[in-house]
KOLDOSE-763998 format. One record per residue: residue number from 1; residue in three letters; x negated, z negated, y negated of N, C-alpha, C in turn. Coordinates in Angstrom, 2 decimals, decimal comma. Layout:
<recs>
[NUM "ALA" [X Z Y] [X Z Y] [X Z Y]]
...
</recs>
This chain:
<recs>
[1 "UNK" [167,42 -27,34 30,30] [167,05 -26,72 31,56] [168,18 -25,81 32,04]]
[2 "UNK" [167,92 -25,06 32,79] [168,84 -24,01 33,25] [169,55 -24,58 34,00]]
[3 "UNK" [170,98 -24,15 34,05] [172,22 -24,96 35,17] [172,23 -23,99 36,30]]
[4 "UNK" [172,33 -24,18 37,24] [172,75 -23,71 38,61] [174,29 -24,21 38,85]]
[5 "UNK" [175,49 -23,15 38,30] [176,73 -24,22 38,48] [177,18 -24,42 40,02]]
[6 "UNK" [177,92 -25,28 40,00] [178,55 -25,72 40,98] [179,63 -24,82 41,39]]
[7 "UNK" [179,71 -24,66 42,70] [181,38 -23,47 42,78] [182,09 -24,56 43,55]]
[8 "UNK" [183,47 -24,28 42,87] [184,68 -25,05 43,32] [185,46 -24,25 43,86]]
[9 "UNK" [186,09 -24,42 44,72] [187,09 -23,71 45,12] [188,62 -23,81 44,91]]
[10 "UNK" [189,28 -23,30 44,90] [190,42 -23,62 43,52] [191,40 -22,49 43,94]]
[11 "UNK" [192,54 -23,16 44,02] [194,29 -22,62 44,60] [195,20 -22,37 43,25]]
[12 "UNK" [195,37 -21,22 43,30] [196,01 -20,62 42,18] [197,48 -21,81 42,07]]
[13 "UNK" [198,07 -22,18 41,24] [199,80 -22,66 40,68] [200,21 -21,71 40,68]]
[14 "UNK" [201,73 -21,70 41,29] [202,58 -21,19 40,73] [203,88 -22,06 39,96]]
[15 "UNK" [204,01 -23,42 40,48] [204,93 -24,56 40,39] [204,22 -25,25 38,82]]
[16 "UNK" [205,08 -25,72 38,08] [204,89 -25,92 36,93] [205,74 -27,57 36,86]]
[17 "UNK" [204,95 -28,09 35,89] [205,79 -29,82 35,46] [205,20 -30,99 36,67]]
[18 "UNK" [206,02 -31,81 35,66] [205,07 -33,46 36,29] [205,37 -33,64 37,48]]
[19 "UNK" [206,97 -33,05 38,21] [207,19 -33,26 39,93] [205,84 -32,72 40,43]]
[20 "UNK" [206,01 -31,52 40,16] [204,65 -30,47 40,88] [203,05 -31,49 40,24]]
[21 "UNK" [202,80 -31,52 39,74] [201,69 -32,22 39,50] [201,63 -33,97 40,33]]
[22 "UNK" [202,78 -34,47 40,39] [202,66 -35,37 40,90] [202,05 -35,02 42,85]]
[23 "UNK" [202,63 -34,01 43,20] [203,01 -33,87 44,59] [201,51 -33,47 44,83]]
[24 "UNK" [200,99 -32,74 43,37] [199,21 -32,06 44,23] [198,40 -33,62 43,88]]
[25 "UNK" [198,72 -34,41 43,15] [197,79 -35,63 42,95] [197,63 -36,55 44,25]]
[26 "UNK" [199,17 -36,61 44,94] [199,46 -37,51 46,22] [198,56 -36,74 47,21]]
[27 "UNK" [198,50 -34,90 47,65] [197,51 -34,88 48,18] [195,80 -34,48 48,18]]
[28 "UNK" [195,64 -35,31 46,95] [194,18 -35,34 46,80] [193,75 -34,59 45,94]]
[29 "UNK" [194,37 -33,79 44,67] [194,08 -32,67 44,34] [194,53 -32,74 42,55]]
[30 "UNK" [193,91 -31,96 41,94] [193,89 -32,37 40,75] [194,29 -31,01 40,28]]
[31 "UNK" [195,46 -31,20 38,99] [196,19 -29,72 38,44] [194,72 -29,46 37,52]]
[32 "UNK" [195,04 -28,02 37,12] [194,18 -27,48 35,67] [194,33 -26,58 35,12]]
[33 "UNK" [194,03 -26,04 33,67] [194,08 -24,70 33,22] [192,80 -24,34 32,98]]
[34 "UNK" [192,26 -23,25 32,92] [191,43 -22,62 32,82] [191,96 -21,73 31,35]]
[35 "UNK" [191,25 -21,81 30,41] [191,66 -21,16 29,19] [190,23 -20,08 28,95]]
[36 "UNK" [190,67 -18,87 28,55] [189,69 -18,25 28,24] [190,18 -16,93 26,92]]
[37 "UNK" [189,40 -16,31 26,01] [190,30 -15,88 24,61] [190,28 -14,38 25,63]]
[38 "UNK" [191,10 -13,58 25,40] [191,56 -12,05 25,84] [191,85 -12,18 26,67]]
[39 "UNK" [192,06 -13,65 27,60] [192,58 -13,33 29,40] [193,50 -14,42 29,64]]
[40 "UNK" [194,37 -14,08 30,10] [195,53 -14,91 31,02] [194,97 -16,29 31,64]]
[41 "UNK" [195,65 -17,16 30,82] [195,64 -18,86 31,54] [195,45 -18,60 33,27]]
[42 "UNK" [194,83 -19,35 33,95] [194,58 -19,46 35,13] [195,02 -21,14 35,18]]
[43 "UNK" [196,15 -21,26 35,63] [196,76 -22,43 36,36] [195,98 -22,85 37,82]]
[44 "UNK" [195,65 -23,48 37,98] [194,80 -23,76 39,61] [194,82 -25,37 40,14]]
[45 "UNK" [194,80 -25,69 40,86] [194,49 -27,25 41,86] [193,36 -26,98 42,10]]
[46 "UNK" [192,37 -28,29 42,26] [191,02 -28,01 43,12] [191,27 -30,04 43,39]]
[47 "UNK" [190,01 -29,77 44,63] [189,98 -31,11 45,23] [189,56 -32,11 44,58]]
[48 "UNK" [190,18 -33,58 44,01] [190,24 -34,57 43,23] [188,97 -35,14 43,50]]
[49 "UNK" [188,21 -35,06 44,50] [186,73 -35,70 45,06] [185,73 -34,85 44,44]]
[50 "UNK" [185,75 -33,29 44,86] [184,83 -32,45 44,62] [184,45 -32,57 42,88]]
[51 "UNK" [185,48 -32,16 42,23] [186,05 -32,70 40,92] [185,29 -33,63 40,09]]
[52 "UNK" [185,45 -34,60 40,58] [185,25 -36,13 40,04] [183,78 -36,00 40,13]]
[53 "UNK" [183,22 -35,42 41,24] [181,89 -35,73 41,74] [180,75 -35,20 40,69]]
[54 "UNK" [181,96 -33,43 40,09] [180,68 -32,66 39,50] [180,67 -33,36 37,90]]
[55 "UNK" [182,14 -33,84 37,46] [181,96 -34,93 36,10] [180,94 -35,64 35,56]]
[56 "UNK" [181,11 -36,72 37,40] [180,23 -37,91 37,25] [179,30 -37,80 36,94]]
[57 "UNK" [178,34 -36,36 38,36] [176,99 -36,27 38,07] [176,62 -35,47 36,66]]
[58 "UNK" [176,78 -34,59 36,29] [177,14 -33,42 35,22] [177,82 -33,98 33,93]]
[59 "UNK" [178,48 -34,19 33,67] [179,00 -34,85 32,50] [180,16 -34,16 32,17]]
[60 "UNK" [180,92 -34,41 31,05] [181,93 -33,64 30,57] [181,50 -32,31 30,04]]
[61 "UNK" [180,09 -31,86 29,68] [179,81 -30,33 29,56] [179,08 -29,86 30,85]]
[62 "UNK" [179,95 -30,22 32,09] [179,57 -29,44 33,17] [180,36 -28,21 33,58]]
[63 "UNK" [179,24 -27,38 33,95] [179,17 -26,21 34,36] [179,77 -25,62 35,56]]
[64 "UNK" [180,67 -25,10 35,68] [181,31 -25,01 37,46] [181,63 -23,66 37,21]]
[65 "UNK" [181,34 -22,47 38,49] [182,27 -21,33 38,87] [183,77 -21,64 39,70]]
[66 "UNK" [184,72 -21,54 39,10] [185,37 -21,56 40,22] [186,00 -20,63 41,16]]
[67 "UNK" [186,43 -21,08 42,09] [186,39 -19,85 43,33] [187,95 -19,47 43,14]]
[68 "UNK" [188,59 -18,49 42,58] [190,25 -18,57 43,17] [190,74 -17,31 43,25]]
[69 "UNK" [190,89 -16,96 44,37] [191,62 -15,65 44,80] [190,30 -14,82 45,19]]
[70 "UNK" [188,73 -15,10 45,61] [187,81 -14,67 46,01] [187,32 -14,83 44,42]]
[71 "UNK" [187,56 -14,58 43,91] [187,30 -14,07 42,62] [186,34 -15,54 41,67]]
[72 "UNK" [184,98 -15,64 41,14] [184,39 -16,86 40,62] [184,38 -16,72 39,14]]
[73 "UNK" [184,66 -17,84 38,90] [185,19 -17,74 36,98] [184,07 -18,95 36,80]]
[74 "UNK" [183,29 -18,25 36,11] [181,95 -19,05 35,22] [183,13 -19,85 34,01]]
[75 "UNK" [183,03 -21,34 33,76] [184,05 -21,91 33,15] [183,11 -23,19 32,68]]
[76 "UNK" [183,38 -23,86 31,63] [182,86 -25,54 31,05] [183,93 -26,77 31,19]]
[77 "UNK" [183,71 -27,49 31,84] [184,72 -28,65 31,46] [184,82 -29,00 29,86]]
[78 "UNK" [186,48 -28,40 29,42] [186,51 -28,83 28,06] [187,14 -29,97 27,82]]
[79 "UNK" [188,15 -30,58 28,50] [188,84 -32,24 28,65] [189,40 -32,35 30,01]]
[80 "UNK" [189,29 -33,82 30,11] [190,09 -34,36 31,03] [190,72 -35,16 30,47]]
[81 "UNK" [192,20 -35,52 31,31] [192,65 -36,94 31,17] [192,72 -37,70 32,61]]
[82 "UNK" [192,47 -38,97 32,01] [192,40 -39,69 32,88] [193,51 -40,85 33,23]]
[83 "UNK" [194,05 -41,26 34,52] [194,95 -42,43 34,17] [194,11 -43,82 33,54]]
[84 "UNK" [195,01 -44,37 33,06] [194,63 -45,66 32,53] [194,19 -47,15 33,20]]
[85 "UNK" [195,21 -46,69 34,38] [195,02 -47,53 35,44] [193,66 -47,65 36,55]]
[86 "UNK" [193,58 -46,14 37,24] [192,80 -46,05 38,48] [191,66 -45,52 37,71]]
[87 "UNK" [191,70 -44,99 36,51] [190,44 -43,97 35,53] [190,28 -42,43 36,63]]
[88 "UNK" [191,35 -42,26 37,53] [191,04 -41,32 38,17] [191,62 -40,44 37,28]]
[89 "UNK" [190,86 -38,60 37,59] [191,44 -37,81 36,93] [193,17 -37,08 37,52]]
[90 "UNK" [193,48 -37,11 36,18] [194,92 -36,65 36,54] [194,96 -34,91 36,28]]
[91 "UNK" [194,13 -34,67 35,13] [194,09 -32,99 34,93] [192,81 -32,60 34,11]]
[92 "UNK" [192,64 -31,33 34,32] [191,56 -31,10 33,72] [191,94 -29,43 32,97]]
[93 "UNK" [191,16 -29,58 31,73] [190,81 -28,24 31,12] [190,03 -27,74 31,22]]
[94 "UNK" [189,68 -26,15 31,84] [188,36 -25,41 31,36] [187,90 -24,54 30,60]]
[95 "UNK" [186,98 -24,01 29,86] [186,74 -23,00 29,03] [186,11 -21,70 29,99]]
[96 "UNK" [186,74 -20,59 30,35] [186,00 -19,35 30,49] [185,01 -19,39 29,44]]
[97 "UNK" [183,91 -19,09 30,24] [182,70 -18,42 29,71] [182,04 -17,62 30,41]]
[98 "UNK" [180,75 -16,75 29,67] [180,06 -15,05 30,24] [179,11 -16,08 30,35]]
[99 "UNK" [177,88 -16,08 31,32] [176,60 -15,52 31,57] [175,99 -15,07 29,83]]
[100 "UNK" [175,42 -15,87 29,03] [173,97 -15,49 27,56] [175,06 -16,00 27,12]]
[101 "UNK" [176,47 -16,26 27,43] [177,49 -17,01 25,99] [176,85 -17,95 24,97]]
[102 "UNK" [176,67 -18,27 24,27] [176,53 -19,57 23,36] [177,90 -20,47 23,39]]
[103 "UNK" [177,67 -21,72 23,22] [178,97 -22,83 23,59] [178,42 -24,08 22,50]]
[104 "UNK" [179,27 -24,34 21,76] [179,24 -25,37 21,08] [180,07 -26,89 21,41]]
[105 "UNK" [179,17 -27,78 21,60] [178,66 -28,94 22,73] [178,46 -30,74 21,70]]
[106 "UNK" [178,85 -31,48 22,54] [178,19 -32,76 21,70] [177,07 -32,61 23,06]]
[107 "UNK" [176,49 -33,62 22,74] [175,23 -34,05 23,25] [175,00 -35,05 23,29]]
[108 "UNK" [174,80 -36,09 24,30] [174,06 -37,42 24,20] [172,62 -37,94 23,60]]
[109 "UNK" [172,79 -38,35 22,89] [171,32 -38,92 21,97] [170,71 -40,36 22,20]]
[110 "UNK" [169,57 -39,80 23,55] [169,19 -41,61 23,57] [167,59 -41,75 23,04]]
[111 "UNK" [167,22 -43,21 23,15] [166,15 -43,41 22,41] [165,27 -43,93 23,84]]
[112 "UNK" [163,77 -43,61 23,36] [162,87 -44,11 24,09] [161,61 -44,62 23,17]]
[113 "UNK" [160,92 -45,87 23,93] [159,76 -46,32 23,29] [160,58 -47,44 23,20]]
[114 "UNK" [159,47 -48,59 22,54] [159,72 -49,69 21,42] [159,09 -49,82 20,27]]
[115 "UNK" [160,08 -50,18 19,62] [159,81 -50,04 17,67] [158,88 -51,86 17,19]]
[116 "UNK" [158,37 -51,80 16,54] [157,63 -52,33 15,96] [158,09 -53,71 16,13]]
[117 "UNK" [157,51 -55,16 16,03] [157,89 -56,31 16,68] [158,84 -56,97 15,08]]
[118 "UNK" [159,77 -57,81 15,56] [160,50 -57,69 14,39] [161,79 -56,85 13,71]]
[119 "UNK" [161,33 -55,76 14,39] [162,27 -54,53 13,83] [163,96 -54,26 15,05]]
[120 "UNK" [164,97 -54,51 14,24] [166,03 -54,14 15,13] [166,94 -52,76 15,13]]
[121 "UNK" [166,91 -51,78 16,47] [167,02 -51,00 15,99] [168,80 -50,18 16,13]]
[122 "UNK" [169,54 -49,64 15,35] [170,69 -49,62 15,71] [170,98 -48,07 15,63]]
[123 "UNK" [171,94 -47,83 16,57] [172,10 -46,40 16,69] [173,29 -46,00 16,13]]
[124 "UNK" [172,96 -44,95 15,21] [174,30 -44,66 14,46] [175,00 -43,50 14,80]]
[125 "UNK" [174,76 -43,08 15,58] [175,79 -41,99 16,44] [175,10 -41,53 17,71]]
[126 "UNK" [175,37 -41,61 18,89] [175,79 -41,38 19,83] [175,40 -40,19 20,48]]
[127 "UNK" [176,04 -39,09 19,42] [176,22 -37,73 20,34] [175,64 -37,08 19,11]]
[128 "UNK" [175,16 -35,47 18,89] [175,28 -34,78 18,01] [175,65 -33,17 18,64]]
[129 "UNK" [176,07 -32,43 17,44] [176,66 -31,31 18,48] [175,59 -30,16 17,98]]
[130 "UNK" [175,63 -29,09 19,22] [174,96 -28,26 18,68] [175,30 -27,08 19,63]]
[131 "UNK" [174,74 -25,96 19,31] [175,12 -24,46 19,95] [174,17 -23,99 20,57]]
[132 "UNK" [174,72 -23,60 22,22] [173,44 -23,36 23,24] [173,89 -22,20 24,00]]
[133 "UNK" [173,27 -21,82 24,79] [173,08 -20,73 25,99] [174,11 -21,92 26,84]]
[134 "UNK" [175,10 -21,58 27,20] [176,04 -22,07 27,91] [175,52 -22,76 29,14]]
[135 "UNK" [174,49 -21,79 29,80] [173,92 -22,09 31,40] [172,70 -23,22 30,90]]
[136 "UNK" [172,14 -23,52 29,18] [170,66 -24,33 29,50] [171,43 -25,79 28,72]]
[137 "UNK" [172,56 -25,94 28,44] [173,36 -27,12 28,19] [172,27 -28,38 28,36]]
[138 "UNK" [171,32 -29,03 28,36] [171,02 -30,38 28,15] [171,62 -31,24 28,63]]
[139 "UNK" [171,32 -32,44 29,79] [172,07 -33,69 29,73] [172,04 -34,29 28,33]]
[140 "UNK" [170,68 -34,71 27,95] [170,82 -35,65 26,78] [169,18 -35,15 25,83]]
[141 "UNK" [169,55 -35,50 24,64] [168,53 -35,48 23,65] [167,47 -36,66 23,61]]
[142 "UNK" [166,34 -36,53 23,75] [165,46 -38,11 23,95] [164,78 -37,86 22,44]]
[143 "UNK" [164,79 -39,53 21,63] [164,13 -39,26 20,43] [163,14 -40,60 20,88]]
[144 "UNK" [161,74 -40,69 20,12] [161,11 -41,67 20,30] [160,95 -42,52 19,19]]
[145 "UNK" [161,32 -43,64 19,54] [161,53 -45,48 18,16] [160,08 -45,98 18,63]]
[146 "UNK" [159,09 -45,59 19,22] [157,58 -45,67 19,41] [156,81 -46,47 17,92]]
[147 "UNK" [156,63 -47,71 18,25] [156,06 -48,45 16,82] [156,97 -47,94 15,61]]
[148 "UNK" [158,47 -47,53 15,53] [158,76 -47,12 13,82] [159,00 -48,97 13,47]]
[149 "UNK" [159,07 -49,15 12,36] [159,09 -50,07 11,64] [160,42 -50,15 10,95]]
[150 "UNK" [160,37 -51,63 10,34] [161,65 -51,82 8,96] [161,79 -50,36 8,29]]
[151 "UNK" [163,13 -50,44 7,98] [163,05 -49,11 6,94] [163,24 -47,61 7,37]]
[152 "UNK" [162,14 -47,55 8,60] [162,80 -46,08 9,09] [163,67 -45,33 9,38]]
[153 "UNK" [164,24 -43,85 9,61] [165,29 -43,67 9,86] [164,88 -42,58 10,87]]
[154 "UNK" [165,65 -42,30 11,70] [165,74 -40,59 11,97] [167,22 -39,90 11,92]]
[155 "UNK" [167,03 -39,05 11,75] [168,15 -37,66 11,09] [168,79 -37,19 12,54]]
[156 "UNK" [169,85 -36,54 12,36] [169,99 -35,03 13,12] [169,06 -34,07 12,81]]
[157 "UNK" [168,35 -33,91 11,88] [167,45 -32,62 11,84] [165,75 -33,09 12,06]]
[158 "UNK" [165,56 -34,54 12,59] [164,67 -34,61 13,16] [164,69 -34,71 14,87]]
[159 "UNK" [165,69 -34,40 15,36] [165,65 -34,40 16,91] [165,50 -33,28 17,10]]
[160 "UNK" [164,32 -33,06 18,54] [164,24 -31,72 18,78] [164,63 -31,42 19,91]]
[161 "UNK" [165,41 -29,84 19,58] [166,51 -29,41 20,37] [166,15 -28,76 21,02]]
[162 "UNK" [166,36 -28,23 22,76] [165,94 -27,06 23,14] [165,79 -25,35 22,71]]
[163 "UNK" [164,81 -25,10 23,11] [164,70 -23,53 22,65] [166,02 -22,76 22,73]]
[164 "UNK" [166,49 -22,31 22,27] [167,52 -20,81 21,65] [168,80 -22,06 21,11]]
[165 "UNK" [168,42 -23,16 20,78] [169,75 -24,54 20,72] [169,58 -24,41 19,12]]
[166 "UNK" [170,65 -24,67 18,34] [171,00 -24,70 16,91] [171,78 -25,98 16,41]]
[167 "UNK" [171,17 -26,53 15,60] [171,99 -27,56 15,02] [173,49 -27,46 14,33]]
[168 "UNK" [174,45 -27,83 15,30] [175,64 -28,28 14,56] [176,24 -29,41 13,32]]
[169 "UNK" [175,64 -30,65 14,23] [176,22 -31,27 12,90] [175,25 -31,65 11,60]]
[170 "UNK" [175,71 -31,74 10,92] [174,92 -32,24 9,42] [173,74 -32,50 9,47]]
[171 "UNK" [172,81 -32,09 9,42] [171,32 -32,32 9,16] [170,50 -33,84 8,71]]
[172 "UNK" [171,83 -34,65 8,04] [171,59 -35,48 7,45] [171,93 -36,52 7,96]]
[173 "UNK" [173,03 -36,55 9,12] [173,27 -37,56 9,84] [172,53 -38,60 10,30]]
[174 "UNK" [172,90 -39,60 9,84] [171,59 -40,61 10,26] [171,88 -40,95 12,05]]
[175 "UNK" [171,11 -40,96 12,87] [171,25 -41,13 14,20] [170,70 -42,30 14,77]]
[176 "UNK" [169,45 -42,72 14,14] [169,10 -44,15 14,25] [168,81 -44,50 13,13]]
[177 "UNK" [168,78 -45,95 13,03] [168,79 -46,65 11,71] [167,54 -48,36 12,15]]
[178 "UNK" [166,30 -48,27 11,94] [165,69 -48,91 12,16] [165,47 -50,62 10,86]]
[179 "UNK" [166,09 -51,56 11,47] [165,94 -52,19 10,20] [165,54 -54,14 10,57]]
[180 "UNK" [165,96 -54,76 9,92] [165,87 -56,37 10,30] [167,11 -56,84 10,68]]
[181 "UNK" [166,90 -58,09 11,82] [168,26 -58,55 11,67] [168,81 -59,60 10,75]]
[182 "UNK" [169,72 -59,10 10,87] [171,16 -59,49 9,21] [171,43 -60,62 9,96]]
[183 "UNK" [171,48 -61,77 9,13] [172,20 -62,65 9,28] [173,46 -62,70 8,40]]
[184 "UNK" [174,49 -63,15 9,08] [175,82 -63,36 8,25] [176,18 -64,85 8,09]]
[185 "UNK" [175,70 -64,77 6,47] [175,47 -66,54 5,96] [176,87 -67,03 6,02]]
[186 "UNK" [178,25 -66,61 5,69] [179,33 -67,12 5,83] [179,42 -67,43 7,01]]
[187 "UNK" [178,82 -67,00 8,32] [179,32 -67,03 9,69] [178,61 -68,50 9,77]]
[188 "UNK" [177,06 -68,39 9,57] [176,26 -69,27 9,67] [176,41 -70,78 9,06]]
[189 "UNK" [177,52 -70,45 7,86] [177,51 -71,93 7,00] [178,80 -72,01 8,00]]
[190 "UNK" [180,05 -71,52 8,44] [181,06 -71,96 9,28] [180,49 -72,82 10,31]]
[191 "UNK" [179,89 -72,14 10,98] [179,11 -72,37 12,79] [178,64 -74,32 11,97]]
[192 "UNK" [177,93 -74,18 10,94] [177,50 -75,69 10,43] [177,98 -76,72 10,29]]
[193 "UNK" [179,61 -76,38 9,90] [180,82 -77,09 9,11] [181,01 -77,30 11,07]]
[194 "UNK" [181,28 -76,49 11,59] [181,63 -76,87 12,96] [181,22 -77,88 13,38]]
[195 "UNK" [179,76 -77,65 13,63] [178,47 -78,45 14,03] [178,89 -79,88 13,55]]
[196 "UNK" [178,42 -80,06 12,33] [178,51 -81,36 11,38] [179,93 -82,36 11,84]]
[197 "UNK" [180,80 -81,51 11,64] [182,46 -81,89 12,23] [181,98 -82,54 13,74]]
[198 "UNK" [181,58 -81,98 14,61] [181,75 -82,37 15,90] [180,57 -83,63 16,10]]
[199 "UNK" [179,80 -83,64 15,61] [179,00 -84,77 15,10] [179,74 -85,83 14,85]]
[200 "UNK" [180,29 -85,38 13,34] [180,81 -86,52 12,69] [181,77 -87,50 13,62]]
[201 "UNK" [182,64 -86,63 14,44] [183,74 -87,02 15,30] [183,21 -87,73 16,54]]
[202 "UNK" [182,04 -87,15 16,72] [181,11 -87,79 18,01] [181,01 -89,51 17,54]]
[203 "UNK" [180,28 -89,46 16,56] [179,89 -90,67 15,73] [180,85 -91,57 15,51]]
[204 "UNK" [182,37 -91,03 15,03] [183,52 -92,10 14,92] [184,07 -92,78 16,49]]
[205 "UNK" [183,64 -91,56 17,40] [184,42 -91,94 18,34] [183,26 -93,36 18,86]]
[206 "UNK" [181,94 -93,30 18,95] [181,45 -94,54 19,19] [181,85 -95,50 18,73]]
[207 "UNK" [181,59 -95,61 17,52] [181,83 -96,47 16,40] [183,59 -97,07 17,15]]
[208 "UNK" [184,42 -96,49 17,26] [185,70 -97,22 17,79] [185,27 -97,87 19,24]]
[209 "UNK" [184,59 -97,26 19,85] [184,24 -97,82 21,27] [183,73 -99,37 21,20]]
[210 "UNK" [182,95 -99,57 20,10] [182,08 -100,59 19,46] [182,83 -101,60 19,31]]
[211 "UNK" [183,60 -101,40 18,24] [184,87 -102,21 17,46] [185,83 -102,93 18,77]]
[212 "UNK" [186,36 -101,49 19,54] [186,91 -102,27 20,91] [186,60 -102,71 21,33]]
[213 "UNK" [185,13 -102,63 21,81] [184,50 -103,47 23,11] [184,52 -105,04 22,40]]
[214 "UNK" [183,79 -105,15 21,14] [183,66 -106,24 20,81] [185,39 -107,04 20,13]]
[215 "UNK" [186,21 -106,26 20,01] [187,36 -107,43 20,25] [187,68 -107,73 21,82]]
[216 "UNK" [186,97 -107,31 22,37] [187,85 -107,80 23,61] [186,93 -109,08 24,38]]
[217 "UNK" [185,60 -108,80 23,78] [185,29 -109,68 23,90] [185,35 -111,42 22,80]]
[218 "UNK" [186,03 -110,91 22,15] [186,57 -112,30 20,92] [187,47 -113,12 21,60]]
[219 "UNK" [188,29 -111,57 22,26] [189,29 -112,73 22,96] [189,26 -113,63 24,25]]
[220 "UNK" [188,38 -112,69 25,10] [187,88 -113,57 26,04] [187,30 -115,19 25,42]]
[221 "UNK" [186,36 -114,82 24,46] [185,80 -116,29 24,40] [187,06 -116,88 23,87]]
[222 "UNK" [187,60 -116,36 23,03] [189,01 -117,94 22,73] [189,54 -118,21 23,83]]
[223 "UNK" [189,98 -117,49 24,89] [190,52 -117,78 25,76] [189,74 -118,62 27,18]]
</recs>
């Protein structure tokens, strides 16, 4: 679907290093570069809320103009880092991009339906990448596991991609993998040996309870 980006508004750097980055984080504000090929790095702060907000909803291939010096720079979120601690963002990268650009993208790949009774189904990758109109970016790819059975598979080159969208990765990639569930007999004969053990130990420990109770009563009667 077509993006309508978000405009941020965004304060040029001139201060460089972790003091200066620390001092825009304390008030609310998150460093960044803006990278784009034939044009000058754009160093900028924008607000750590506004930020976070267009991530969350939008994803990591969200779309933002940003606003700096009047001037709006059509741009993609290309990384963040995040702290480890709060998961808040500490900085972010963007990609300049034109208006008809093409942008090469992962993509989220989820499944809908239910697959056949019996059948367990496991997903073997996640994301797949592919090359789009920058502005019609996709949240996510939907494939349907609708009655497939044991045995089935689907590909990367059976998901279908939006119009003017091109497949990046391998054609052959398996993306779901429809099959039975595996039991793991070593796990299963352990879990037994457990079982049996805690039994067995159950069983001795009566058996002594037995033995005690009835000497103590031997000695009562001699006594």
């Amino acid at each position: 679907m077509a993006i309508t980006p978000t405009v941020i508004k965004a304060e040029r750097r001139e201060e460089f290093g972790k003091g200066s980055a620390r001092r825009l984080r304390r008030d609310g504000k998150i460093p960044g570069v803006l990278y784009e090929k034939g044009v000058d790095n754009v160093h900028f702060a924008v607000d750590r809320i506004e930020m976070t907000a267009v991530v969350r909803n939008e994803g990591t291939n969200a779309i933002v103009e940003l606003e700096v010096d009047g001037d709006k720079l059509l741009s993609m979120v290309k990384h963040i880092d995040q702290n480890v601690l709060s998961l808040e963002i500490d900085h972010i990268d963007l990609l300049g991009i034109k208006r008809g650009e093409k942008v090469t993208v992962e993509v989220p790949v989820v499944t809908e339906g239910e697959a056949a009774d019996g059948a367990v189904v496991l997903q073997e990758n996640e994301v797949v990448e592919i090359e789009i109109d920058a502005l019609q970016i996709p949240d996510e790819l939907t494939v349907s596991i609708e009655g497939k059975e044991i045995g089935d598979q689907i590909f990367a080159s059976d998901i279908t991609l939006p119009e003017g969208a091109t497949l990046i990765t391998d054609p052959e990639t398996l993306v779901v993998n429809v099959t039975f569930e595996q039991v793991d007999e070593e796990l299963e004969a352990a879990a037994a040996e457990v079982e049996e053990g805690g039994a067995e130990a159950g069983a001795d420990a009566d058996e002594t309870v037995e033995i005690a109770d009835g000497g103590e009563g031997d000695e009562g009667a001699s006594e």
